[in-house]
C-alpha positions in Angstrom: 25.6 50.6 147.7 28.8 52.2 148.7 28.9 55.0 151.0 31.6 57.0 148.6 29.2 56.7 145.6 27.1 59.1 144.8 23.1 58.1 145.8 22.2 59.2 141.6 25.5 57.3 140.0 23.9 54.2 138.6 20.7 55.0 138.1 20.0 54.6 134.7 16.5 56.2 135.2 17.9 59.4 135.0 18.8 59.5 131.6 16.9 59.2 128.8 16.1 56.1 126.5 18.5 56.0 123.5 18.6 53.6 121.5 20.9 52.8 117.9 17.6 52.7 116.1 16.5 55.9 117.3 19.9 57.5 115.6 20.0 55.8 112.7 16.6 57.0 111.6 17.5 60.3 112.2 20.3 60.1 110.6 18.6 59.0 107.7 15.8 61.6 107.7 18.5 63.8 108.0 20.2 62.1 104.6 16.8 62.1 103.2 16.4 66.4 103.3 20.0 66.7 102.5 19.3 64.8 99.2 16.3 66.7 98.6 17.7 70.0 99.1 20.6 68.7 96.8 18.5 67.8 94.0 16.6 71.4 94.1 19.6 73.1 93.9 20.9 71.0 90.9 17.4 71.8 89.5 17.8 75.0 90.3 21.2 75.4 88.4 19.8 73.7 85.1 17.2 75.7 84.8 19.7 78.6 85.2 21.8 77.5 82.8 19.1 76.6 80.5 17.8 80.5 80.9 21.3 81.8 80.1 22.0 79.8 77.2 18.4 81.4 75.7 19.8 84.6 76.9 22.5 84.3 74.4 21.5 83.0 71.7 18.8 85.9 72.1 21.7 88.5 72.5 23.2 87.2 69.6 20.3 87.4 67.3 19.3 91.0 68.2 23.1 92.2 68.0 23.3 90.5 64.5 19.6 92.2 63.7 21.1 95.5 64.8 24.5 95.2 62.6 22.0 94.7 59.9 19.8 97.6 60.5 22.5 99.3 61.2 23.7 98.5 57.5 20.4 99.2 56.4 21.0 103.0 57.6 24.3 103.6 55.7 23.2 101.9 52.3 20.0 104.1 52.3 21.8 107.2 51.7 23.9 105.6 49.2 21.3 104.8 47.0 20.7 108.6 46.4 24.2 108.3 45.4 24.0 105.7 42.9 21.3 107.8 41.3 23.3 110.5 40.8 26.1 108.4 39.7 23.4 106.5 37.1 22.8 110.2 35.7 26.5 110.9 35.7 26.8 108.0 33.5 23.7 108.7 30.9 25.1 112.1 30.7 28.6 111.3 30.0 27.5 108.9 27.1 25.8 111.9 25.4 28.0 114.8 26.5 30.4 116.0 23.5 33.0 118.1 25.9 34.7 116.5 28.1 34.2 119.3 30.6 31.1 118.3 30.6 32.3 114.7 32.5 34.3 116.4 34.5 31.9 118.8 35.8 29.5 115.5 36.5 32.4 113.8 38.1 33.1 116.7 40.5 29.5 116.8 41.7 29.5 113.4 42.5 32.7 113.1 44.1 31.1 116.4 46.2 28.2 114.0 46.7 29.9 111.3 47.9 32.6 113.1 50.1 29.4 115.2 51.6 28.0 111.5 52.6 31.2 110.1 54.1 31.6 113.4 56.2 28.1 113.4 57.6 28.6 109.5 58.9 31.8 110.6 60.9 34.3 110.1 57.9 37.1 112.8 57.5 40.4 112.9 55.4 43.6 113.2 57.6 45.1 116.8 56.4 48.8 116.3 56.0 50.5 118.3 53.5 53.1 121.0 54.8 52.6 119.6 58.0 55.0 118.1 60.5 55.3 114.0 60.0 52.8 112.6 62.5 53.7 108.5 62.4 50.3 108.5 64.2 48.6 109.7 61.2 50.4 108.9 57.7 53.0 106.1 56.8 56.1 107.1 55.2 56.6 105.9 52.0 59.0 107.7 50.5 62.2 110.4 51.5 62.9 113.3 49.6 66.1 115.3 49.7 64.9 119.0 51.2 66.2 121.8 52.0 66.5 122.3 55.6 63.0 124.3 56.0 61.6 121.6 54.8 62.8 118.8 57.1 60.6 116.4 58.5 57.6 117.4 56.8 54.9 115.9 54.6 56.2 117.0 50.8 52.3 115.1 49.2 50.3 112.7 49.8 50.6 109.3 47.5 47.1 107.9 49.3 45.0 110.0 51.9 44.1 109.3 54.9 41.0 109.1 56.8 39.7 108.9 60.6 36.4 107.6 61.5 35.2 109.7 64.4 38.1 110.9 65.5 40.1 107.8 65.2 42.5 106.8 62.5 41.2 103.9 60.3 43.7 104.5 57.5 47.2 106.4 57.7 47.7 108.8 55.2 50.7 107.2 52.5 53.0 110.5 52.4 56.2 111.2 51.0 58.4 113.0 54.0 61.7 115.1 53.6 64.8 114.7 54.8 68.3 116.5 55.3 70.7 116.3 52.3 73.5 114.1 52.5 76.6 115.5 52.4 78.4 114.7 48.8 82.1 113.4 49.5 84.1 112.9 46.8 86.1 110.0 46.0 90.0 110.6 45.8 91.6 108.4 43.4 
């Protein structure tokens, strides 16, 4: 040995055995949990998407069971009305005044109106009112007066909201300033 070289350089004692076989295999265990662990999660993520697709079809069967009991809660009450409406009818074949329909009529429509306003149903009030595009549709212009300008004149259709919110416009004829009448000159 050289003098300049350290006494340890060379010795091959000193370091631990390694071989290319010892790598490889760990390597491959290594490859081995990897793939394991792989296919777990892959498991993992079927089953979850297995769960969730039961979840929805679930969803979707108890919202389509609640529309129809919900249904089921709004035709109930109207079958009292169609009673009364049945008696309306059987006394209207045998009344002799027509005031007598008329007075069966009106008590239905009360009926009726009393049944829409207890589910949340309420006619827009429009007449002699300012023109609210929000609320009613302008179908028609009338010549007015200028008191009268920009105001509901009748309504051809009502209008109704639905808890507060509009679900039809009122149809309403509005008026308008008068045009000034020029006359031709020949």
């Amino acid at each position: 040995m050289d003098a300049t070289q350290p006494a340890s350089a060379g010795r091959l004692a000193d370091f631990p055995p390694t071989t290319a076989g010892n790598d490889v295999k760990l390597l491959q265990q290594s490859l081995e949990d990897q793939k394991a662990k792989a296919a777990d999660y892959y498991d993992q993520l079927l089953r979850l998407k297995a769960e969730f697709d039961n979840y929805r079809r679930r969803v979707e069967k108890e919202k389509s069971e609640a529309r129809a009991w919900g249904k089921q809660d709004v035709i109930m009450p109207l079958l009292s009305l169609v009673d009364v409406f049945e008696q309306a009818m059987a006394q209207a074949e045998k009344a002799t005044d027509a005031k007598q329909v008329a007075v069966g009529l009106e008590f239905l429509h009360k009926n009726f109106s009393g049944f829409l306003k207890s589910e949340g149903l309420a006619p827009i009030e429009t007449v002699g009112k300012p023109f609210d595009p929000h609320q009613a549709e302008a179908v028609e212009q009338v010549e007015v007066d200028d008191g009268q300008v920009g105001q509901v004149l009748s309504e051809l259709q009502k209008g109704y909201s639905f808890q507060g919110r509009v679900i039809r416009p009122a149809r309403v004829r509005v008026g308008v300033a008068k045009q000034p009448v020029t006359e031709e000159k020949d």
